[in-house]
N, C-alpha and C positions, 0 to 999 in steps of 0.2 A: 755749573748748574747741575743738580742731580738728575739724571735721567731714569724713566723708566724701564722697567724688565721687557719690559717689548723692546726699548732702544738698545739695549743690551744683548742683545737675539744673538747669537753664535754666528759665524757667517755658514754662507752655504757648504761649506766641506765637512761643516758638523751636522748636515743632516739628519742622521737618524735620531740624534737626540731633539730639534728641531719637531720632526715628524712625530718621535714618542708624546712629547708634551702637544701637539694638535690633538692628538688620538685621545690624550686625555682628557683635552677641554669639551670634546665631543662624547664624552660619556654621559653627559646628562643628557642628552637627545633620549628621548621615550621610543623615537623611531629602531632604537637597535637595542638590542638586549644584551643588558650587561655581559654576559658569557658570551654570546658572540662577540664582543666587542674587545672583552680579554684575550679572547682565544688568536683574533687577528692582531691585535697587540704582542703577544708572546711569541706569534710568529714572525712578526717584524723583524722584531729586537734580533731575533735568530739569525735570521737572512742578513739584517745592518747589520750588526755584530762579525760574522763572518765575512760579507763584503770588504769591512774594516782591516781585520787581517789580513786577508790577503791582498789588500794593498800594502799592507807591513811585510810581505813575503811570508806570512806566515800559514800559507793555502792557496789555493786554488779558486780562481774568480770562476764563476760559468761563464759558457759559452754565449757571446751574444747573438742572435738570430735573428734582430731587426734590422732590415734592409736600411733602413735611416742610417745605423751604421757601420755600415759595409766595408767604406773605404780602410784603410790600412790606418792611418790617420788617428782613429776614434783606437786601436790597439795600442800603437808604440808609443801614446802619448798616455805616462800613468794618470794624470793630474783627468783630463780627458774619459778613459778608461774609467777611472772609479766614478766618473760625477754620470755615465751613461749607466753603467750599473746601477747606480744609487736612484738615479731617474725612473729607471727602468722598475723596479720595485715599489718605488711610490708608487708609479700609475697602476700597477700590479695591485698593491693594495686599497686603494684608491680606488678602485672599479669594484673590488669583492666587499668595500662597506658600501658602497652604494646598493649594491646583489644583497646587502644583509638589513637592510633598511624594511621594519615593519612597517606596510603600508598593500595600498591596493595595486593591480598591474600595473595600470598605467600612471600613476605617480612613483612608480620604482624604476619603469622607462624613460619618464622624463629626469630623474634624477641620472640615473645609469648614463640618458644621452648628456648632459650637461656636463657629467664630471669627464666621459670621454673627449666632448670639447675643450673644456679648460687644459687634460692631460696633453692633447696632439699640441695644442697650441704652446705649449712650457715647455715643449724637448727643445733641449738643447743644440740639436741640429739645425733651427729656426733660426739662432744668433750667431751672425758673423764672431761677437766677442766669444762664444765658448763652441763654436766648430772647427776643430783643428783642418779640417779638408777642404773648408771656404778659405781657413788663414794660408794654406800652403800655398794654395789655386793664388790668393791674391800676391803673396811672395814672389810665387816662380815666373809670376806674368808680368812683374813690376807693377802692380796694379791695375791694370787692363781689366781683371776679372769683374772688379770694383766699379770702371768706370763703362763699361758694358750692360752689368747691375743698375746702377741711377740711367743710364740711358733706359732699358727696359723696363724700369721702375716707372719711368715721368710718360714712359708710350702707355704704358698701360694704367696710370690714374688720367690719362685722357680718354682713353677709350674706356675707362670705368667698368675696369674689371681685370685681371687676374689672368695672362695669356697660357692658354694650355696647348697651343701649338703656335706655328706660324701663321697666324690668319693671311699675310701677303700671299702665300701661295694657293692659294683656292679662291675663286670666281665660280659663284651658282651660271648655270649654264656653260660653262665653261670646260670645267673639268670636274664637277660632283651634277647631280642632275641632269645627265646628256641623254639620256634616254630620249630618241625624238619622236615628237606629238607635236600637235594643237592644241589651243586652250577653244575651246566647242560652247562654252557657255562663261557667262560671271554677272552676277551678283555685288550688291554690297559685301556681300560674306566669303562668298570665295571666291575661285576659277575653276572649272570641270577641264581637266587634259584629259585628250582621248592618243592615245597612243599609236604610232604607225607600225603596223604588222610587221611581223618578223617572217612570218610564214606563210604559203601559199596558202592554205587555209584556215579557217579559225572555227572555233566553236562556233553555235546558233547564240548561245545565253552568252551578254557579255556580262563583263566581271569587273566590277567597280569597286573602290578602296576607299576607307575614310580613316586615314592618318588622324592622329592625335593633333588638336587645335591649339594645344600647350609649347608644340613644337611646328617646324617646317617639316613641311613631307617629306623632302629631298634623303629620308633618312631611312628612307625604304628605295633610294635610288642615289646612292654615294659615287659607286663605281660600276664598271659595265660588270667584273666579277663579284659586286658583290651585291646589287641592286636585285630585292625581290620581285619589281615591276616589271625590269628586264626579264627576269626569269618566268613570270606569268606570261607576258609576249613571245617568248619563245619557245612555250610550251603549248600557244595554236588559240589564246585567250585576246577577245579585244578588250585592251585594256582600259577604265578612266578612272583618273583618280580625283577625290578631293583636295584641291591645294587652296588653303583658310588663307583669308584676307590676314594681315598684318592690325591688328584695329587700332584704329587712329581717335583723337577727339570723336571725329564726326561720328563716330558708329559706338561710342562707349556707353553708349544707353540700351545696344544689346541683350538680350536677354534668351536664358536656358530655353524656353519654347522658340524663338528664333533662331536658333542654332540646330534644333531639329526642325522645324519646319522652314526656313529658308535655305537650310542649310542640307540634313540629308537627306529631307520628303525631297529638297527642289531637286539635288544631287538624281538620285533615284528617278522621277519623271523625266528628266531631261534624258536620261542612259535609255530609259526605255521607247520613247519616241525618238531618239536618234537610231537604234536599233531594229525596232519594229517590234521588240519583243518583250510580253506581260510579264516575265520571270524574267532574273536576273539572279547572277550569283553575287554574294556581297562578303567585302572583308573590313573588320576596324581592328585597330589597332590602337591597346590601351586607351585612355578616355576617349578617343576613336570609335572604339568596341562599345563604349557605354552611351555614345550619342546616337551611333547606327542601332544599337538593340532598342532602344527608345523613341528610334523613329517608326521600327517595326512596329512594337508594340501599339504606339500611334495610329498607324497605320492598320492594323490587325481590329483596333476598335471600329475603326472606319468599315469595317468589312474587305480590306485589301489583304492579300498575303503577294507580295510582288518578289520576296527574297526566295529562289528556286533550292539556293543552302547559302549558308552563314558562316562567318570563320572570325572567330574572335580571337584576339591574341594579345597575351597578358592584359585582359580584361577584367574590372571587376564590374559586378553587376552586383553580388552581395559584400557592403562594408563592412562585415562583422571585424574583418582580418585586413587592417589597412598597412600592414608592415610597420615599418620606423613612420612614417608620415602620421601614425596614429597620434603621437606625442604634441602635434602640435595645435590638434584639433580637440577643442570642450566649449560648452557655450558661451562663456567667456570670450575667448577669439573669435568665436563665429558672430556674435554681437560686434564687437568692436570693428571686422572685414563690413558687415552690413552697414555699420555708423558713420564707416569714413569711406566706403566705395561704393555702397549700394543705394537702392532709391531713399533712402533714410538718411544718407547723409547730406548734412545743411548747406553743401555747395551743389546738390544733386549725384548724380552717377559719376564716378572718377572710374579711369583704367587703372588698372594690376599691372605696373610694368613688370617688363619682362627679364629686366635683371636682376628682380627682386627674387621672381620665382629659378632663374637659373642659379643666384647663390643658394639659395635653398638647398636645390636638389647639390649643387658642389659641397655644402656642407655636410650632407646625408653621409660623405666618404670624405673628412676633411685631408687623412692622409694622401691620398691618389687623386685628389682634384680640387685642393687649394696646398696644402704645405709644400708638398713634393716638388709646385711649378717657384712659391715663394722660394724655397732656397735654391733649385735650380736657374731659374730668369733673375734673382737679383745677386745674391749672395755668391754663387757660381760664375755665374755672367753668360750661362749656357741660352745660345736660342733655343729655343722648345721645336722639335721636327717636325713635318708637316705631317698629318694625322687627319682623313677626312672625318670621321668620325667627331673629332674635337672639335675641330670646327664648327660643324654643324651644331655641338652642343652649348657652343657657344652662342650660335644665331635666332637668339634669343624671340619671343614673341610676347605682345601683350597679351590682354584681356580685359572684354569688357568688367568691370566693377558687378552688376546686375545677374550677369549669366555665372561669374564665378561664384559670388554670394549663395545663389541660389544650389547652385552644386554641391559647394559645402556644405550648407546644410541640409541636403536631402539624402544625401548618400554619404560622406563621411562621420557626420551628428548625426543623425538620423534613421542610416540605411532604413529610406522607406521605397528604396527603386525596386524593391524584392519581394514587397507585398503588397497583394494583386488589391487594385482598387483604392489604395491608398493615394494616390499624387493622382493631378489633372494635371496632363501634360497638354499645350496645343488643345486644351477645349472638351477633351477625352480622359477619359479613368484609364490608366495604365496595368497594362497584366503585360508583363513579358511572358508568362506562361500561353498568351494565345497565339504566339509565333510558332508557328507551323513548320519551319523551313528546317532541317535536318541543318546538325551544328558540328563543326569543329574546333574542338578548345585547346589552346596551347598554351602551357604555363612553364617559364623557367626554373629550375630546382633552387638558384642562387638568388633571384632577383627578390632587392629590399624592399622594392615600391609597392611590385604588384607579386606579394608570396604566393608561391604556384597552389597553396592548399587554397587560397581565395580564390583563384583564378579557376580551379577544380571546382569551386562550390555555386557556378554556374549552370552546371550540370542538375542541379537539384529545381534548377530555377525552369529553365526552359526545357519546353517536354518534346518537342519533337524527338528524331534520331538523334545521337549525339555520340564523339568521340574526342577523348580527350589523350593528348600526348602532351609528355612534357619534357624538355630540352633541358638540356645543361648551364651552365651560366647565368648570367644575368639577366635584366630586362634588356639589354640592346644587343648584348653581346650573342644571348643567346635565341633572337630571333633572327638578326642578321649573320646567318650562318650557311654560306652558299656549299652545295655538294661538291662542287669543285674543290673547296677547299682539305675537305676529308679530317674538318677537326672535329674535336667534342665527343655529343650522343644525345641520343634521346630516350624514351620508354616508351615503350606500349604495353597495354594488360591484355591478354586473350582474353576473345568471348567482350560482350559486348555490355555487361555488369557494370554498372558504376553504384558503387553503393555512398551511402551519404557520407562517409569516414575519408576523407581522402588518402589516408597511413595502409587504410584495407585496402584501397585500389593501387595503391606503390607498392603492399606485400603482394599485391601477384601480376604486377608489371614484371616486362624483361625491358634488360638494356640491350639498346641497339647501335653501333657505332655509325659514327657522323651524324649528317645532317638530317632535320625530320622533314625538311621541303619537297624530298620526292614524295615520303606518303600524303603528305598533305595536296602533291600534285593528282595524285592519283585520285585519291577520294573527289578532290574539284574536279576533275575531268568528267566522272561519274556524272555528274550535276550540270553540268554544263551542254550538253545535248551534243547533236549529230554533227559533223567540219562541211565548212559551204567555204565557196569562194571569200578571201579576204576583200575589205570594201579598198575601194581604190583611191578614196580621197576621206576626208574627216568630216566628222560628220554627217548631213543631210543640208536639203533646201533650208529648213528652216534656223538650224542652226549651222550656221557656218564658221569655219575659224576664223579666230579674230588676233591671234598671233601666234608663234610657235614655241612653244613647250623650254623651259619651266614657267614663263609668262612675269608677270609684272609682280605680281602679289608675293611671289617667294622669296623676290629680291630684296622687297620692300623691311629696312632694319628696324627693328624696337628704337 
């Protein structure tokens, strides 16, 4: 039977001619212009070409630099050796037509993100059959590698998901979240822990925290070295923080004004009546940061200013700048989120589980937090090390359907959280410009989620005092970054300038080595008033504890 030219394809070792002939079928695309399209065509040919020979001996292959292939393995093996070079240039050219695609930014994002997924997911390091380092591991082990692999392969399609550490080894209260407290209040929506002093005195103003609801708090309190909450406790702070209900059926009909007002107006009243005191100092963290600043604001309408200073950390409050996360958001998706989880949809309100939103964000870095663990946990037969940090990212949380809808489209469709009077929040016209409370902003230089130039454009929003430093690393890495450690840096800009340009305020920043948690201790000190005796028990008469710290709600799994 005559077969087609497609059946007839060269096998894979003929690649570049393979590749040449796609390059061509894609020149009618209007998206990329002819000259650009030749010009990465003739460069191909260049790069295949010489690839080629010097797998013939007749040159010199480069240097390869990707850690995927490191081992020795991926060199001594030519057949191996040219198919990771060869690899290696596709996805090389592969990413620069997508970079060459006329179009608008964000459809040249979501292409750019897409061809980067299909590239991580095709290396050849993914496949036991073309990884020389999986096939040696399963030789020299008699197979054990292999049968380690389906062992940790069938644990983790039960537990429906993808292991990036030993989850056996960590227990919440245990050994991550030992910082000891009481839970002083709860809600349907969360728990209020109040923390037991560290030190014979404490400020007047206590200092309450509201963690991101996307995740568990415990990620501001992992380890005794590296827990920020510990390090506010011992720095003379009483501490509570917000730890979000787990949301179940029963509470999926939740919603964006519930979540501020049961959640940080109630957070906030309860701290100041157990206290005795009208001001309080307040920290969020990322959507955290966006739920506390909107309770203000709420609250600011009402005639209250109750936050004495503010400290947001990788925060946005303006979406103009939503990083990689922009890509997935147009009204398109945000209709369809509303149609099958919000009050529009024909079963009513559904939850956002929470494994939906943790692959997400694992895809965000497919390489470091999905391929990396698929050939080490199967292919390898490697356990993954214990890692608090992983853990946690993995202890996934829902969300109600109603309160996530409504998110989406107000701030990443819409960014209308940033102009005053626009949204009723809780019954009230929203200005976060009427928040009164002197501000500290901290945005990471690396982070993909919350880009530190958005996290800066905060500043322009809320008019109190304001000081913004920004850290090194990522969003987690580089806020959980304890002085003891003495890694990293941060910047600060002398003079107290923040101009609208975020690049203007980096040109007259200095870097400053390690951790920004002293200054940022320093500044909250300031704000926190005069040291009185520490209280001796938790709470007050009216609130009394009702169990001991991390409590019921942080245990509680997706």
């Amino acid at each position: 039977m005559a077969t087609s030219k497609k059946n007839d394809a060269p096998p894979a070792t003929e690649g570049p001619a393979v590749f040449a002939d796609l390059m061509q079928q894609m020149a009618h695309l209007p998206q990329i212009s002819p000259t650009a399209l030749a010009e990465l065509q003739a460069d191909y040919l260049k790069q295949a070409t010489a690839l080629w020979n010097a797998s013939l001996g007749q040159g010199e292959a480069p240097a390869i630099g990707d850690r995927r292939f490191a081992a020795p393995e991926w060199r001594s093996n030519p057949a191996a050796s040219f198919m990771t070079q060869l690899y290696l240039l596709n996805s090389q050219t592969l990413g620069r037509m997508a970079s060459a695609i006329e179009a608008d930014d964000k459809t040249k994002a979501r292409i750019r993100f897409a061809v980067q997924q299909f590239v991580d997911a095709v290396s050849p390091s993914n496949y036991l059959a073309l990884n020389p380092e999986a096939q040696k591991l399963a030789l020299d082990s008699q197979g054990e590698t292999l049968t380690r692999g389906l062992q940790q392969l069938w644990g983790d399609l039960q537990r429906g998901h993808v292991s990036q550490t030993d989850e056996s080894a960590f227990e919440v209260g245990k050994n991550v979240a030992t910082t000891a407290g009481s839970i002083v209040f709860e809600n349907e929506l969360f728990q209020l822990i109040e923390y037991a002093p560290l030190t014979k005195d404490v400020h007047t103003r206590p200092f309450l925290l509201v963690p991101p609801c996307i995740n568990k708090f415990y990620i501001l309190d992992l380890q005794p070295d590296n827990s920020l909450i510990r390090y506010a406790v011992t720095q003379g702070h009483r501490v509570f923080v917000v730890s979000w209900r787990n949301p179940d059926e029963s509470v999926k009909a939740l919603t964006w004004d519930d979540y501020i007002e049961q959640g940080a107006i109630e957070a906030t009243r309860v701290v100041q009546e157990i206290s005795g005191q009208d001001k309080i100092n307040a920290l969020g963290f990322c959507v955290g940061g966006t739920i506390l600043a909107t309770a203000l604001g709420v609250l600011a309408a009402r005639g209250e200013q109750p936050a004495a200073s503010l400290t947001l950390l990788t925060t946005l409050l303006d979406f103009a700048d939503n990083g990689i996360l922009d890509i997935f958001v147009d009204e398109a998706s945000v209709r369809l989120r509303e149609a099958t989880l919000g009050p529009e949809c024909p079963k009513g309100p559904q939850l956002l589980h929470g494994q939906e939103l943790a692959t997400t964000f694992s895809f965000l870095r497919p390489n470091d937090l999905v391929w990396n663990y698929v050939v080490g946990n199967y292919l390898k037969g490697e356990q993954p090390p214990p890692f608090d940090l992983l853990y946690w990212n993995g202890d996934s949380t829902n969300l109600p359907g109603p309160m996530y809808c409504w998110y989406l489209r107000h701030t990443y469709l819409q960014n209308e959280l940033k102009e005053p009077g626009k949204l009723t929040v809780c019954g009230e016209k929203l200005d976060l410009g009427a928040i009164q409370a002197p501000v500290y902003i901290y945005g990471s230089r690396e982070d993909h989620i919350v880009p530190w130039q958005a996290a800066y454009r905060s500043t322009q929003i809320l008019k109190g005092k304001k000081r913004f430093v920004m850290g090194a690393s990522g969003h987690i890495a580089g806020v959980i970054n304890p002085p003891a450690k003495g890694k990293r840096s941060h910047w600060i800009a002398k003079g107290t300038a923040l101009p609208a340009d975020p690049e203007a305020w980096l040109a007259s920043a200095t870097e400053h080595p390690g951790s920004w948690w002293p200054d940022w201790s320093t500044w909250l000190a300031s704000h926190a008033g005069a040291k009185k005796p520490a209280p001796k028990a938790p709470g007050n008469r009216k609130f009394k504890a009702i169990e001991p710290a991390p409590g019921r709600y942080v245990k509680v799994k997706a």
